[in-house]
Structures are given as structure tokens and as C-alpha cells.
C-alpha positions in Angstrom: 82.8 81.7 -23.6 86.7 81.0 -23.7 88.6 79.3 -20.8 91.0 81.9 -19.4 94.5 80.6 -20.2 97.7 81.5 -18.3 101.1 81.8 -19.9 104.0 79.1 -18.3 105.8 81.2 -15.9 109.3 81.6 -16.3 112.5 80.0 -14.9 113.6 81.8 -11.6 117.0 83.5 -11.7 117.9 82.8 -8.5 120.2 79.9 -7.6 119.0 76.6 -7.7 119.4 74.7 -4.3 118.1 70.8 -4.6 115.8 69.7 -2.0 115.3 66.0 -1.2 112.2 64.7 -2.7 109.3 62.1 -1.8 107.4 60.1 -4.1 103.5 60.8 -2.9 100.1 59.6 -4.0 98.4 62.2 -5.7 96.7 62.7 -9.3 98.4 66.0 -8.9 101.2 66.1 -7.5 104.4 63.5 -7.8 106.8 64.4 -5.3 107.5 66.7 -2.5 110.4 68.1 -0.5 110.7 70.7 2.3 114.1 71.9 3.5 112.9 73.7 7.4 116.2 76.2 7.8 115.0 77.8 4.6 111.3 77.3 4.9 111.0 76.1 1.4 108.3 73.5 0.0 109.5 71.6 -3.2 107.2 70.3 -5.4 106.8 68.0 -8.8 103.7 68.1 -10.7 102.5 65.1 -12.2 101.9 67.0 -15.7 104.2 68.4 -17.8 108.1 67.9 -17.9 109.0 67.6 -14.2 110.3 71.0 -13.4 110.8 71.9 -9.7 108.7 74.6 -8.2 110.1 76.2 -5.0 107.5 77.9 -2.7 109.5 80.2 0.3 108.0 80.9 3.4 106.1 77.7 4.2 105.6 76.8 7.4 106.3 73.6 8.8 103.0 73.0 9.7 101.5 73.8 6.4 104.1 71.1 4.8 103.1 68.7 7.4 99.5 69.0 6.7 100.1 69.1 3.1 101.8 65.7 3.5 98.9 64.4 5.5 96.3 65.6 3.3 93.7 63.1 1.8 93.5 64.9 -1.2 97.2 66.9 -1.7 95.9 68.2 -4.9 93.0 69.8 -3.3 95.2 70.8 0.4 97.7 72.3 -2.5 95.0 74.6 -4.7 93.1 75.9 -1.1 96.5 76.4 0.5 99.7 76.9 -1.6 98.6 77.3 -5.2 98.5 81.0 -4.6 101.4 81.7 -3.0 104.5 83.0 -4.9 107.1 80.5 -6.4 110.6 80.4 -7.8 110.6 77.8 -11.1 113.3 75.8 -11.9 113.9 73.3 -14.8 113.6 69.5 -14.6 116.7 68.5 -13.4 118.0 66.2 -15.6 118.0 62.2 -15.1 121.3 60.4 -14.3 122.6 58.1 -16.8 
């Protein structure tokens, strides 16, 4: 039986607005931001190239319970996985 692959989603079009970011200890996930006037999470994945996923419309409360998590990769796939997401690109390392 084959695994059911999913194509990389594409880059979002909309305007890329950084978000502050936090180094965390997870197997999945490297860092994490949340700006509260938008109500956007940030997140880094510990795979791949280090692009920035933006997911609108978190709650506060779901970023601070993400944050406390024992396991954020398993808090992320039961909670956020799902919801929708703006992509961006990695941004690129200073010099």
C-alpha cells in the first residue's frame, strides 16, 4: 500500500511581517513566535530549510499552552497542524 504524499505548499503572497522567535526543545519544532495584536503563531520546523510558517487566528491561550506543552510536537499536530497557514521562505542568515 503507498504512503499518501503531500505536495510542499507554496509561498504565501501576502506580505511578510517578522515575528520574534524562541529557540524551544522539541524534535519537531525549533522555534516559535507569537505577535498578540495580530493573533499570529510563528513557527520553524526542525526539518527542512527553515522557512517560517505563519498561522492567523491563534489564540493566546492556545500559544501559551503550546509553549507549555511536554510534547510541542504532539500539542502542535492535535491542535494547530490543521489549521490554515501563510508560508514564507527562510529568511536569510546575516553575514
Amino acid at each position: 500500500m503507498a504512503t499518501k504524499r503531500t505536495d510542499p505548499a507554496a509561498f504565501s503572497d501576502k506580505e511578510y511581517k517578522a515575528i520574534p522567535m524562541t529557540p524551544v526543545q522539541s524534535n519537531q519544532i525549533a522555534t516559535m513566535g507569537y505577535d498578540a495584536a495580530r493573533k499570529t503563531l510563528a513557527l520553524t520546523f526542525t526539518r527542512g530549510p527553515g522557512h517560517v510558517y505563519h498561522y492567523p487566528n491563534v489564540a493566546q491561550k492556545t500559544h501559551d499552552e503550546l509553549m507549555a506543552a511536554e510534547s510541542k510536537g504532539v500539542f502542535f499536530g492535535q491542535h494547530i497542524k490543521q489549521l490554515p497557514f501563510d508560508k514564507f521562505p527562510a529568511p536569510e542568515k546575516a553575514a
